[in-house]
mmCIF file of the N, C-alpha and C atoms, coordinates in Angstrom:
data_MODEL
# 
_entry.id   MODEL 
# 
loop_
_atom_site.group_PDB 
_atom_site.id 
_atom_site.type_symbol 
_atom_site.label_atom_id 
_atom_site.label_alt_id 
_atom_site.label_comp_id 
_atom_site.label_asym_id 
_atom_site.label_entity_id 
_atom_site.label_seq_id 
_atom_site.pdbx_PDB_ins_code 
_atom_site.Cartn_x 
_atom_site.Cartn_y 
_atom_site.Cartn_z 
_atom_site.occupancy 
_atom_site.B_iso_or_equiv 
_atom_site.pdbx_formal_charge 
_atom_site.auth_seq_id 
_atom_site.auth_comp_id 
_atom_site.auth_asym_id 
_atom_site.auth_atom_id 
_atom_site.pdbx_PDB_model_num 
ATOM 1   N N  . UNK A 1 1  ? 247.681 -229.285 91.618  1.00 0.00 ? 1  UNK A N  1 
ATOM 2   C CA . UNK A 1 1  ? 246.984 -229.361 92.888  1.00 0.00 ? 1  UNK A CA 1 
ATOM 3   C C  . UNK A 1 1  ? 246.884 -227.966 93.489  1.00 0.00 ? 1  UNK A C  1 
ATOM 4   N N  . UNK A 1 2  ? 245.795 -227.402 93.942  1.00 0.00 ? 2  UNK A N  1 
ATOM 5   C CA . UNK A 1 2  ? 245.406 -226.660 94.775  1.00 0.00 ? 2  UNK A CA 1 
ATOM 6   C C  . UNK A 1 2  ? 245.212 -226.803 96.196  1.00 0.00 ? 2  UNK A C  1 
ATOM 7   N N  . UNK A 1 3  ? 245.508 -225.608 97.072  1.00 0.00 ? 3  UNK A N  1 
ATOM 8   C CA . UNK A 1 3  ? 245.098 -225.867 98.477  1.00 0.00 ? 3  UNK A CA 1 
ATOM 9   C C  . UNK A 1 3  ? 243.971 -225.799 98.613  1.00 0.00 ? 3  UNK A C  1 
ATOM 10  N N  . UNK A 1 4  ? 242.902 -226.306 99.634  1.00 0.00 ? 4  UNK A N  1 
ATOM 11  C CA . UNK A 1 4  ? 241.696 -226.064 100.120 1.00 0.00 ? 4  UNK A CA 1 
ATOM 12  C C  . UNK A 1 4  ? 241.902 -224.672 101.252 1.00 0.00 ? 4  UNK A C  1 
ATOM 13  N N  . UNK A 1 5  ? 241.411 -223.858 101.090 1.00 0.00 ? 5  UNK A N  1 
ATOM 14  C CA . UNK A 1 5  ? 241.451 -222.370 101.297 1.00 0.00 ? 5  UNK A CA 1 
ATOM 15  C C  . UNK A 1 5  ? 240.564 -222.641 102.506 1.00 0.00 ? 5  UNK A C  1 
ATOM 16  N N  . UNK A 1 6  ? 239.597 -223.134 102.529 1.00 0.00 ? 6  UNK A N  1 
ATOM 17  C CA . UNK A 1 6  ? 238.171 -222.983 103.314 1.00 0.00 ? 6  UNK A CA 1 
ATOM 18  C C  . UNK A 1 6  ? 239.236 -223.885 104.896 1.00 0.00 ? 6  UNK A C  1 
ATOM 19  N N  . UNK A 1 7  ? 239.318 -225.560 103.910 1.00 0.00 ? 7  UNK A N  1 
ATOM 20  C CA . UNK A 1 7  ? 240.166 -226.518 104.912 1.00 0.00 ? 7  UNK A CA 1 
ATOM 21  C C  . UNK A 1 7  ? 241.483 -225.970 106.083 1.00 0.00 ? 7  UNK A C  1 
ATOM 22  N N  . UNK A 1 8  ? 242.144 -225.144 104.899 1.00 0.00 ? 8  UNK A N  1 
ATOM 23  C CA . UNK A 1 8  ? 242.888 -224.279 105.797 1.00 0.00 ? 8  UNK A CA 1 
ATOM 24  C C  . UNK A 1 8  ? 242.690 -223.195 106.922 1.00 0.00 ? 8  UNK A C  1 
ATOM 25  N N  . UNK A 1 9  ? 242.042 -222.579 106.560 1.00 0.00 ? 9  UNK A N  1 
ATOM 26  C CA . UNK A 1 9  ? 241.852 -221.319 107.595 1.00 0.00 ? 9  UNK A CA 1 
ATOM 27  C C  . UNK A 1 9  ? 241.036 -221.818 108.834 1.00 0.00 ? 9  UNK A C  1 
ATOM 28  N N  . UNK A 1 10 ? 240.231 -223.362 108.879 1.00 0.00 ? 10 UNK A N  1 
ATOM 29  C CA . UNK A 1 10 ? 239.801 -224.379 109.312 1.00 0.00 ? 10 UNK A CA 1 
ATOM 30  C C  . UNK A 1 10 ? 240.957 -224.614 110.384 1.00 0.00 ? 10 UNK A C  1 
ATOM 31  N N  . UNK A 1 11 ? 242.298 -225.368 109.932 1.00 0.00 ? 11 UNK A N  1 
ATOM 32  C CA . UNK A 1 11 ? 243.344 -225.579 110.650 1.00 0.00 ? 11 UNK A CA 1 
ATOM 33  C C  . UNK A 1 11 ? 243.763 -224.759 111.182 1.00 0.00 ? 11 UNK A C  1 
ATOM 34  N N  . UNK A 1 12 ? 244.040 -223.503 110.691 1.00 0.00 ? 12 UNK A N  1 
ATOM 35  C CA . UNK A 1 12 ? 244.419 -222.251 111.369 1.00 0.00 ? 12 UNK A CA 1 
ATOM 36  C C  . UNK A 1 12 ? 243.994 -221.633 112.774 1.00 0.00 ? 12 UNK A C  1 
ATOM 37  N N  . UNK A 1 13 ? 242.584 -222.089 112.203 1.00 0.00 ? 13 UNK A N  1 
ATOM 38  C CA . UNK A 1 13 ? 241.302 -222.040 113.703 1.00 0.00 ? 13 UNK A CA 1 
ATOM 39  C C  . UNK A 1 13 ? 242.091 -221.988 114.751 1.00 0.00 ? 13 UNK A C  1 
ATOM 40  N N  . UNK A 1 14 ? 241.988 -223.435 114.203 1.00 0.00 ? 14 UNK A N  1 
ATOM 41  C CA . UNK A 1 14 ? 242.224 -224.669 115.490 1.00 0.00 ? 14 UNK A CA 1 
ATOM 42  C C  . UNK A 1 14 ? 243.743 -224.831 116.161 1.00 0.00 ? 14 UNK A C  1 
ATOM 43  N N  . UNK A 1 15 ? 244.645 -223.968 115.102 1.00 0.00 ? 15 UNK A N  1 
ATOM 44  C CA . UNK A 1 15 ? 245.886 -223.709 115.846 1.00 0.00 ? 15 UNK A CA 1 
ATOM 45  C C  . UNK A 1 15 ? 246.004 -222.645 116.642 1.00 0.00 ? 15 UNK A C  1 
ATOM 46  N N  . UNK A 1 16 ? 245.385 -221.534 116.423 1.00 0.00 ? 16 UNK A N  1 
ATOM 47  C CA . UNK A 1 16 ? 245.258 -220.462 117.386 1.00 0.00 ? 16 UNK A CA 1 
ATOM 48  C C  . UNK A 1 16 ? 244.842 -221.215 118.824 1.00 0.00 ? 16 UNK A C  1 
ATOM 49  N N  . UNK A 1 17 ? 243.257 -222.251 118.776 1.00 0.00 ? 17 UNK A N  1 
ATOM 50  C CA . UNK A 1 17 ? 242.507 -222.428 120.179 1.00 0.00 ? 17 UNK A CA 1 
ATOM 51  C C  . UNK A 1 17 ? 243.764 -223.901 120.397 1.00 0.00 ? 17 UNK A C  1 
ATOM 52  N N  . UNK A 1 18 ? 244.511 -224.173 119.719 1.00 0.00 ? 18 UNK A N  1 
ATOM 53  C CA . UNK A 1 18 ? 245.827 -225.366 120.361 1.00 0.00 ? 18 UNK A CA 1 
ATOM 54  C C  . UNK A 1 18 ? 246.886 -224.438 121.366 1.00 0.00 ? 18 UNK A C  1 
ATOM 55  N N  . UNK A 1 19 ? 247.433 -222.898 120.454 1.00 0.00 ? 19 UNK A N  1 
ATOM 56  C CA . UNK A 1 19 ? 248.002 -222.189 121.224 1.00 0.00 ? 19 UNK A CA 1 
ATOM 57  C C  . UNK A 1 19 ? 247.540 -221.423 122.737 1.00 0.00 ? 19 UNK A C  1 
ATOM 58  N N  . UNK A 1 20 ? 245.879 -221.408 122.764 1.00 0.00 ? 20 UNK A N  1 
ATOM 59  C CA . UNK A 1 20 ? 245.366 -220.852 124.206 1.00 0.00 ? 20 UNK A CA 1 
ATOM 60  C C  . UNK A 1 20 ? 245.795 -222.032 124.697 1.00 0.00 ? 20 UNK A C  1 
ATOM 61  N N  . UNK A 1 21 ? 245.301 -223.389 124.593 1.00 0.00 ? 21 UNK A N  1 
ATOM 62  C CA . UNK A 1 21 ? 245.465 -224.219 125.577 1.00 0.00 ? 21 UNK A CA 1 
ATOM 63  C C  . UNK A 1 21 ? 246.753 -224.629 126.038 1.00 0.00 ? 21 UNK A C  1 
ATOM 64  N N  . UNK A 1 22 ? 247.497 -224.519 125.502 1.00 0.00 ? 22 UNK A N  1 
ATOM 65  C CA . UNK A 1 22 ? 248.845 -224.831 125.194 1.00 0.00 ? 22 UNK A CA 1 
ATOM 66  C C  . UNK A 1 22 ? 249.484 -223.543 126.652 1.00 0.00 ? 22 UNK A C  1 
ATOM 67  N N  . UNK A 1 23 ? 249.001 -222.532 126.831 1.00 0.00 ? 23 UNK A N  1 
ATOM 68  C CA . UNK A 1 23 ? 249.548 -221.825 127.273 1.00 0.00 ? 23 UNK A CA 1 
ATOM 69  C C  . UNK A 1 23 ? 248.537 -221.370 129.052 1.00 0.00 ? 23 UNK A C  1 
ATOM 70  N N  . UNK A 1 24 ? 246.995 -221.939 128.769 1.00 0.00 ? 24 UNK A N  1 
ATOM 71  C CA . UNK A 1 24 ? 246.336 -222.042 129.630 1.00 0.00 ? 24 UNK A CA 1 
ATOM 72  C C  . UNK A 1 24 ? 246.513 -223.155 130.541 1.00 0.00 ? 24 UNK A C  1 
ATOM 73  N N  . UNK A 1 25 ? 246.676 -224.543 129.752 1.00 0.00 ? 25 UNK A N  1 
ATOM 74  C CA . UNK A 1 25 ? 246.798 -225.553 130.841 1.00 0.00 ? 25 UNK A CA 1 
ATOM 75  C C  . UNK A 1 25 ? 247.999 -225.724 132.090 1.00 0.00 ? 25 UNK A C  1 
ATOM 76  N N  . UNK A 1 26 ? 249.185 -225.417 131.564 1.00 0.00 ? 26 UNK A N  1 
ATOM 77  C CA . UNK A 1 26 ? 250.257 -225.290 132.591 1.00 0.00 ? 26 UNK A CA 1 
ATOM 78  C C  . UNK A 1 26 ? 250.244 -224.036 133.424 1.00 0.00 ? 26 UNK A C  1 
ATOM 79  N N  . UNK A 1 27 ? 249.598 -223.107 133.213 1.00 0.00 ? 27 UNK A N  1 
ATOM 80  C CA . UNK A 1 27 ? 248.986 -221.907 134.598 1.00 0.00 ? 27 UNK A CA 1 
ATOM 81  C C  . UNK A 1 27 ? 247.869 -222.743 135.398 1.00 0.00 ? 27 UNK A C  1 
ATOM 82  N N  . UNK A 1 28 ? 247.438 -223.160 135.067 1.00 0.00 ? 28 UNK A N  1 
ATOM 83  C CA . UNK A 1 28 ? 246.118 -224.375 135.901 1.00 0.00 ? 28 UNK A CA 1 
ATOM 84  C C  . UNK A 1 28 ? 246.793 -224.652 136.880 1.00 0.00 ? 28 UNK A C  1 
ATOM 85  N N  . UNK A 1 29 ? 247.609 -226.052 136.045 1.00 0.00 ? 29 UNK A N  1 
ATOM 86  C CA . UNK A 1 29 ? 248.172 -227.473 137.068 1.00 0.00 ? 29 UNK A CA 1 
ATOM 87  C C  . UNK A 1 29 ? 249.487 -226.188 137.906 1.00 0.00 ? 29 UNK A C  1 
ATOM 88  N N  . UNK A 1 30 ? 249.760 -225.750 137.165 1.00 0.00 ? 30 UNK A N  1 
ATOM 89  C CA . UNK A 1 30 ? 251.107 -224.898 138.703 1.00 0.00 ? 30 UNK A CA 1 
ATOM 90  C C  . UNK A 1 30 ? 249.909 -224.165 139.691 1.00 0.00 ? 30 UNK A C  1 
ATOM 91  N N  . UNK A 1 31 ? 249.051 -223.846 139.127 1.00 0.00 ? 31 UNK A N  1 
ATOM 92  C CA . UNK A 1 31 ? 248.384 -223.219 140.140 1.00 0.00 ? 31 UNK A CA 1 
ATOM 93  C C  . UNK A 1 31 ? 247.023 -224.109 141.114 1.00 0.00 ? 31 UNK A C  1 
ATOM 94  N N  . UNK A 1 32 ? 247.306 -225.191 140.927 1.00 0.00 ? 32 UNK A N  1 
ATOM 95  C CA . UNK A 1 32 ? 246.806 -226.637 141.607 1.00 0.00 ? 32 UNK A CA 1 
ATOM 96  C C  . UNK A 1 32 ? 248.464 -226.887 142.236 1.00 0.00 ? 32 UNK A C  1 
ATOM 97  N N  . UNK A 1 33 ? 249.406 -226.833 141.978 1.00 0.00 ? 33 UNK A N  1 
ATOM 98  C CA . UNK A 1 33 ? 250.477 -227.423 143.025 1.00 0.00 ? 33 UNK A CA 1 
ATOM 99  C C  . UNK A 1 33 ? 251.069 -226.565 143.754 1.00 0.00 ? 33 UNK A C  1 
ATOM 100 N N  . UNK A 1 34 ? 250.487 -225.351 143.182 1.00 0.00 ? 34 UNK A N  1 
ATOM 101 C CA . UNK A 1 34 ? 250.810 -224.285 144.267 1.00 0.00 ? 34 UNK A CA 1 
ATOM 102 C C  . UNK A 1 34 ? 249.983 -224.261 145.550 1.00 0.00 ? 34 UNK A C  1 
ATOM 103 N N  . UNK A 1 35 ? 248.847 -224.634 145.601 1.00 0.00 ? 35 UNK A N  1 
ATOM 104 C CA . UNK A 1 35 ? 247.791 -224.415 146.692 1.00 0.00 ? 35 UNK A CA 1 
ATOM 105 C C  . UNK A 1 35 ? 246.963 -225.945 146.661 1.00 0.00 ? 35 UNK A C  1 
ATOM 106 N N  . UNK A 1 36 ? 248.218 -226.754 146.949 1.00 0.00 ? 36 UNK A N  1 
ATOM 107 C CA . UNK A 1 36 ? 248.144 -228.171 147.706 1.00 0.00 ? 36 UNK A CA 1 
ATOM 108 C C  . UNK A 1 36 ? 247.190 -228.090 148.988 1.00 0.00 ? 36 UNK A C  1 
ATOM 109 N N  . UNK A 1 37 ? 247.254 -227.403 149.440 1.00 0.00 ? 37 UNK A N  1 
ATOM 110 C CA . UNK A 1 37 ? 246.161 -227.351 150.806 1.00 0.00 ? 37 UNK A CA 1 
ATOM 111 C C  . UNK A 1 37 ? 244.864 -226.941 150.935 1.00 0.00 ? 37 UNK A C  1 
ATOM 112 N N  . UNK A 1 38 ? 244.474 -226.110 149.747 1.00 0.00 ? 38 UNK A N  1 
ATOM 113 C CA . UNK A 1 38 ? 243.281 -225.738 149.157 1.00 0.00 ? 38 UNK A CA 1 
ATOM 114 C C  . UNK A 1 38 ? 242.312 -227.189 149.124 1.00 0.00 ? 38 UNK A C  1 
ATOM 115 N N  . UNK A 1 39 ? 241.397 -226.823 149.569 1.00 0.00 ? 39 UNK A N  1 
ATOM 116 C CA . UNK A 1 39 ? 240.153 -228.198 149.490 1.00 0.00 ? 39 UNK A CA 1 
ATOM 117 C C  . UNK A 1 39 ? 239.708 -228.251 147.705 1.00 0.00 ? 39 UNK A C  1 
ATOM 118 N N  . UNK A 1 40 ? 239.803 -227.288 146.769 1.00 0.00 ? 40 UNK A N  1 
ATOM 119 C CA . UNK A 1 40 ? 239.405 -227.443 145.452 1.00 0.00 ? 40 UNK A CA 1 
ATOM 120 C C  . UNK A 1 40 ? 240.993 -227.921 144.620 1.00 0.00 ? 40 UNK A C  1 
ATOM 121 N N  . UNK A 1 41 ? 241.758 -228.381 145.637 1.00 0.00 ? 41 UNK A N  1 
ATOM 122 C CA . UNK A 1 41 ? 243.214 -229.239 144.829 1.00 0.00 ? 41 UNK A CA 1 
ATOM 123 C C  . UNK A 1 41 ? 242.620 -229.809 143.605 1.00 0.00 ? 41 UNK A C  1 
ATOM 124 N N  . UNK A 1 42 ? 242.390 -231.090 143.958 1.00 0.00 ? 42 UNK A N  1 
ATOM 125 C CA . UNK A 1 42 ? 242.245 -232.116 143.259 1.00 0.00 ? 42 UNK A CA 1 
ATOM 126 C C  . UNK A 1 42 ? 241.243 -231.685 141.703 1.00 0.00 ? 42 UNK A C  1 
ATOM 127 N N  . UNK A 1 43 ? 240.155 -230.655 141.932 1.00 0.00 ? 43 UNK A N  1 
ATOM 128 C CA . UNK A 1 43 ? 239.213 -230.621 141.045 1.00 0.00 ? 43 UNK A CA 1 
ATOM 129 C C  . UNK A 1 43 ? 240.090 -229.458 139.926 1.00 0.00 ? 43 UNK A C  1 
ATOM 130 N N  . UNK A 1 44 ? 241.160 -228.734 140.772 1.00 0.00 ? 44 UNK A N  1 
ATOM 131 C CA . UNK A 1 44 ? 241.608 -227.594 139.377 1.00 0.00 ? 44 UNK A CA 1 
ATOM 132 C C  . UNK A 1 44 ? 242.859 -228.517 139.148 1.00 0.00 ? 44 UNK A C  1 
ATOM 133 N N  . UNK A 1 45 ? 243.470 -229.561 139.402 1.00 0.00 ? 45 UNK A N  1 
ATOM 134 C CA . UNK A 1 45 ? 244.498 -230.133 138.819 1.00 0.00 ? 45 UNK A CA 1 
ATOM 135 C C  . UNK A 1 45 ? 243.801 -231.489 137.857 1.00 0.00 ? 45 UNK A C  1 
ATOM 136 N N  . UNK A 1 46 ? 242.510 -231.919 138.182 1.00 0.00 ? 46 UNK A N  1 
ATOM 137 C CA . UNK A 1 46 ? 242.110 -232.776 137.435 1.00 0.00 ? 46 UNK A CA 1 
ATOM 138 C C  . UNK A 1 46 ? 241.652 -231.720 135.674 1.00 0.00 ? 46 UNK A C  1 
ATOM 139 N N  . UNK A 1 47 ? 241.095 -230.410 136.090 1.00 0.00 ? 47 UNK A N  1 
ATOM 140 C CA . UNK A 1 47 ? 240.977 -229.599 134.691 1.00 0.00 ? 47 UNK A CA 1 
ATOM 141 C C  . UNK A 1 47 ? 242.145 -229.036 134.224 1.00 0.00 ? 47 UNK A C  1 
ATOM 142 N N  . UNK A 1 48 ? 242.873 -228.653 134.993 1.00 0.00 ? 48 UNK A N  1 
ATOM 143 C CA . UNK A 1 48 ? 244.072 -228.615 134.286 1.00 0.00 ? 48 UNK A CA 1 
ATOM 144 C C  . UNK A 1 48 ? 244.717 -230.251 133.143 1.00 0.00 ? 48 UNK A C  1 
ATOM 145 N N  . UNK A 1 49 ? 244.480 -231.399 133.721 1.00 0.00 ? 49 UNK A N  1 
ATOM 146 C CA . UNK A 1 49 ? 245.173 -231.784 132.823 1.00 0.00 ? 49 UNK A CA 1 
ATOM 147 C C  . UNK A 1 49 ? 244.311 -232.313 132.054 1.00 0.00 ? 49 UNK A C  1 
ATOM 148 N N  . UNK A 1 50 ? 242.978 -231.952 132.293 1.00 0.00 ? 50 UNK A N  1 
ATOM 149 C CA . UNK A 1 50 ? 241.933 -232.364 131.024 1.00 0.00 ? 50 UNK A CA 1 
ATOM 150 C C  . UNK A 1 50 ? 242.185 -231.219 130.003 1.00 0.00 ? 50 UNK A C  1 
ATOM 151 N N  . UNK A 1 51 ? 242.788 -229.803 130.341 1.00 0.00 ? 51 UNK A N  1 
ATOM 152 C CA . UNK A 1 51 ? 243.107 -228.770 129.384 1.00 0.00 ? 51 UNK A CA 1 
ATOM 153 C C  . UNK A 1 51 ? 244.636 -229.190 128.846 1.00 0.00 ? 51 UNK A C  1 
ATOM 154 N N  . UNK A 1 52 ? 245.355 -229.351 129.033 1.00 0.00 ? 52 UNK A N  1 
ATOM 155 C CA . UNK A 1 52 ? 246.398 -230.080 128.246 1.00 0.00 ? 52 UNK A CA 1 
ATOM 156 C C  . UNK A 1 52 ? 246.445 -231.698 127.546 1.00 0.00 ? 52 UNK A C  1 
ATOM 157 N N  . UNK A 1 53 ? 245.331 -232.293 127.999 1.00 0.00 ? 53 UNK A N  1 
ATOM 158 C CA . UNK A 1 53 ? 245.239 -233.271 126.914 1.00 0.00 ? 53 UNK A CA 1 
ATOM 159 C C  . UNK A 1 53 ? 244.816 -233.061 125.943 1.00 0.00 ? 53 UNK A C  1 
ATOM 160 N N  . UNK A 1 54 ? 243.336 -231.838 126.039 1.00 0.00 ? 54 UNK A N  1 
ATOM 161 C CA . UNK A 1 54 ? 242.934 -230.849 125.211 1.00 0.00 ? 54 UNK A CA 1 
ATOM 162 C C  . UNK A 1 54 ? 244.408 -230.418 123.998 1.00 0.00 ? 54 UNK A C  1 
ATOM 163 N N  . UNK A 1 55 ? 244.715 -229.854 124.765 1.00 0.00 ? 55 UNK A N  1 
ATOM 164 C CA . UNK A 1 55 ? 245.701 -229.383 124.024 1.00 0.00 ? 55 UNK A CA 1 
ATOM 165 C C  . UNK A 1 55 ? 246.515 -229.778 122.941 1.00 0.00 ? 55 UNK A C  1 
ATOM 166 N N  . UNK A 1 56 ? 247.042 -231.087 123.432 1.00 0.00 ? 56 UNK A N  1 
ATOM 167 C CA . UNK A 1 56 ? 247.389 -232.306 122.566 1.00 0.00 ? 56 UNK A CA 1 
ATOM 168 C C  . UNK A 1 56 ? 247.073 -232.889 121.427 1.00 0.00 ? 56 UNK A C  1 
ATOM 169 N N  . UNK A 1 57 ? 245.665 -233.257 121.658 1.00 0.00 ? 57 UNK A N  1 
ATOM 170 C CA . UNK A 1 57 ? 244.774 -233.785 120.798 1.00 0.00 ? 57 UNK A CA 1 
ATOM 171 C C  . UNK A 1 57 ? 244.768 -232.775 119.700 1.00 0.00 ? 57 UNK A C  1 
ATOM 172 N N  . UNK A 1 58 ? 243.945 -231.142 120.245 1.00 0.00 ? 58 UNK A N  1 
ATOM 173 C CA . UNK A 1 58 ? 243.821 -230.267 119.107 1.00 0.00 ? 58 UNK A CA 1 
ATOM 174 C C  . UNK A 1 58 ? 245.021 -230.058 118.471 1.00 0.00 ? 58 UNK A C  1 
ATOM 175 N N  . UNK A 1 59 ? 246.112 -229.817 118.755 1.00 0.00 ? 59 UNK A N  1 
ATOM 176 C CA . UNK A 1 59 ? 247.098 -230.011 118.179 1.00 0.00 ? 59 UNK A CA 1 
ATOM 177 C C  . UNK A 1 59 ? 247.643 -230.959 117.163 1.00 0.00 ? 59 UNK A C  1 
ATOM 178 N N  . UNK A 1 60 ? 246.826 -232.336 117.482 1.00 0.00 ? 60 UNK A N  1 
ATOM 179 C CA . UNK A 1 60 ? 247.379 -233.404 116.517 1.00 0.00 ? 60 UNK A CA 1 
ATOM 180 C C  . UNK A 1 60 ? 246.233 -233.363 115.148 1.00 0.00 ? 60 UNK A C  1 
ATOM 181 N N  . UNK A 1 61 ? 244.777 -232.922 115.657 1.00 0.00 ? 61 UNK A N  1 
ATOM 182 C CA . UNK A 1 61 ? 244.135 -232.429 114.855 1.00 0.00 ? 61 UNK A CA 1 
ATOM 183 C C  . UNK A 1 61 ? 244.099 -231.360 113.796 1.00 0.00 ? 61 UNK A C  1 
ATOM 184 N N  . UNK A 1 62 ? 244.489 -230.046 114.609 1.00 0.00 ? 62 UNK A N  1 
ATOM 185 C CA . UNK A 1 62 ? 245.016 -228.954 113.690 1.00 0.00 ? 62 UNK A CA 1 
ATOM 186 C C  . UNK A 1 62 ? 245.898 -229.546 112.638 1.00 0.00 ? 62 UNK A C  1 
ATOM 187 N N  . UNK A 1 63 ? 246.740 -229.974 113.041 1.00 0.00 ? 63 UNK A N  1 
ATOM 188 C CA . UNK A 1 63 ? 248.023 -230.168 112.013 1.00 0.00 ? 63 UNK A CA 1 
ATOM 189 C C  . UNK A 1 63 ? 247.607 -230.896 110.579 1.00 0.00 ? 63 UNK A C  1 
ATOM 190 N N  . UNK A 1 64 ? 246.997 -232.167 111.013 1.00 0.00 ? 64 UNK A N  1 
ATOM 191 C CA . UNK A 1 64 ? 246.103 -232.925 110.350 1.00 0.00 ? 64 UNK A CA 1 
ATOM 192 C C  . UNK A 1 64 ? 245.053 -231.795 109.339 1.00 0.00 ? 64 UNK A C  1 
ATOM 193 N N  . UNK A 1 65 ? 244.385 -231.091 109.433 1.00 0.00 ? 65 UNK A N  1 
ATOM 194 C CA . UNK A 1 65 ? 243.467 -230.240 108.951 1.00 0.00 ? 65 UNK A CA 1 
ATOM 195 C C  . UNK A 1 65 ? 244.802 -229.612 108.354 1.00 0.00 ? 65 UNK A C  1 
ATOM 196 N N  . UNK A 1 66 ? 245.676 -228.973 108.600 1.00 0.00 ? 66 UNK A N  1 
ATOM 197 C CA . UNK A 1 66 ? 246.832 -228.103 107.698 1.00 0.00 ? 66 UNK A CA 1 
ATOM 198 C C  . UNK A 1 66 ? 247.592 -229.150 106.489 1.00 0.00 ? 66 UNK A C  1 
ATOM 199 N N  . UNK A 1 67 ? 247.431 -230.066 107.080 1.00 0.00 ? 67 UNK A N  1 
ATOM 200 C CA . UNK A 1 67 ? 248.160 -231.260 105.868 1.00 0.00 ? 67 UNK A CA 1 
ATOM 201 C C  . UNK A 1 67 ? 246.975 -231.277 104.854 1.00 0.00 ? 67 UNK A C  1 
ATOM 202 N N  . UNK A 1 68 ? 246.139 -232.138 105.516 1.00 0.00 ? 68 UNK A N  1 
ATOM 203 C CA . UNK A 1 68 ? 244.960 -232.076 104.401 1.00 0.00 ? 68 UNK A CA 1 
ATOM 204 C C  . UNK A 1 68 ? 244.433 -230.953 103.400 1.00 0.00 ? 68 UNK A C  1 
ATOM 205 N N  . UNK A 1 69 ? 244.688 -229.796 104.009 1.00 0.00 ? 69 UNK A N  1 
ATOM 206 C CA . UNK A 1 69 ? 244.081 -228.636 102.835 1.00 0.00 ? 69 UNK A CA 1 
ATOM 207 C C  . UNK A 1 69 ? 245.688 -228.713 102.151 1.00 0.00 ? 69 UNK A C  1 
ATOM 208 N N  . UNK A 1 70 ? 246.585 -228.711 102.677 1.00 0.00 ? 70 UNK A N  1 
ATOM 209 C CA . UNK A 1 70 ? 247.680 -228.468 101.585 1.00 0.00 ? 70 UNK A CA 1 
ATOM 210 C C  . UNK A 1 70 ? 248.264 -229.111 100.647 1.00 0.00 ? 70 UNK A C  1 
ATOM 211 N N  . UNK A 1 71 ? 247.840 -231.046 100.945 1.00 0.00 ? 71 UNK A N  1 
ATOM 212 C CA . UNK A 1 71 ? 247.612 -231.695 100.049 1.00 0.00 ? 71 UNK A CA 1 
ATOM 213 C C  . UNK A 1 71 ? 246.363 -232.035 99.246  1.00 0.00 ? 71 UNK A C  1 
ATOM 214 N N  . UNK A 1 72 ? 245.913 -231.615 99.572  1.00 0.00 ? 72 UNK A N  1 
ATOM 215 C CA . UNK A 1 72 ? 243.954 -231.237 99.064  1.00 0.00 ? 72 UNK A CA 1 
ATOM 216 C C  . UNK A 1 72 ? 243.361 -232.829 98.953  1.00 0.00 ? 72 UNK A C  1 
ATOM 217 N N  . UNK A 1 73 ? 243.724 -233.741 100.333 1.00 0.00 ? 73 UNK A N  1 
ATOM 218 C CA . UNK A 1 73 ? 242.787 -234.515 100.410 1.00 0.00 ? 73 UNK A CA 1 
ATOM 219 C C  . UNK A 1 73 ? 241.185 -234.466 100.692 1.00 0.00 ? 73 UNK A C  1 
ATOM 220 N N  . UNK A 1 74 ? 240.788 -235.191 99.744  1.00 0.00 ? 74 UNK A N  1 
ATOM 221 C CA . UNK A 1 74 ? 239.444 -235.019 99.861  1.00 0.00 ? 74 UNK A CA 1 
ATOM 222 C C  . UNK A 1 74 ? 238.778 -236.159 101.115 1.00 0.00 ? 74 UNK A C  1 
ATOM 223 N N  . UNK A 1 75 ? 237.691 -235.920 101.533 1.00 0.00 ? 75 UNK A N  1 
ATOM 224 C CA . UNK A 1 75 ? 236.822 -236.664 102.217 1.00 0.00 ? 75 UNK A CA 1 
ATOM 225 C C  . UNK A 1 75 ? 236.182 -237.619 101.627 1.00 0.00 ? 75 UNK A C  1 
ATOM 226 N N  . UNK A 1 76 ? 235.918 -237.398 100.380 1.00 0.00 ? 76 UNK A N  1 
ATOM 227 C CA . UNK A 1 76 ? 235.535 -238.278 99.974  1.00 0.00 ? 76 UNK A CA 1 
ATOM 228 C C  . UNK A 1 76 ? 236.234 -240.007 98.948  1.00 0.00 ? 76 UNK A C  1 
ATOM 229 N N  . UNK A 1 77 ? 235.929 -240.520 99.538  1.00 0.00 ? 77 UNK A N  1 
ATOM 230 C CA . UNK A 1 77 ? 236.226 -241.834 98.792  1.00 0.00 ? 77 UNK A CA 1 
ATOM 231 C C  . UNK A 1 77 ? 235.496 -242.228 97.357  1.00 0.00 ? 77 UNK A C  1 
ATOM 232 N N  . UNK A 1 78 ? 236.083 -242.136 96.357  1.00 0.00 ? 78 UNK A N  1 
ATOM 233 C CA . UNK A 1 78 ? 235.472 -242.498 94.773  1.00 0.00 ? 78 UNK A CA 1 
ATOM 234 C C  . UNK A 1 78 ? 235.588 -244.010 94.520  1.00 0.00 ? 78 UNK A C  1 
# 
């Protein structure tokens, strides 16, 4: 068995843009509970945690894409 080279660097991507979010979303939401009195509260704490669900997801994805090239599942069904 071979790795998928292409599949990988694919996952890799996507772990780098897991690590921005990963590190973007919790500066958001602290900075939505920092400025509770601000009239744009609600709209930078609602993107904040749409950027850490973000986060999540790509994360469960990336990983997924790193398994798959390293077990060299294919997409296709025979």
């Amino acid at each position: 068995m071979r790795t998928n080279k292409a599949l990988l660097l694919k996952g890799l991507k996507y772990i780098a843009y897991t690590i921005a979010l990963m590190f973007t979303a919790p500066v958001v939401i602290y900075q939505a509970f920092k400025n509770q009195a601000h009239p744009l509260y609600w709209p930078v704490l609602i993107v904040g945690l749409i950027l850490a669900i973000a986060a999540i997801t790509m994360g469960f994805y990336s990983i997924k894409l790193i398994m798959d090239a390293l077990f060299n599942k294919n997409n296709k069904q025979d």
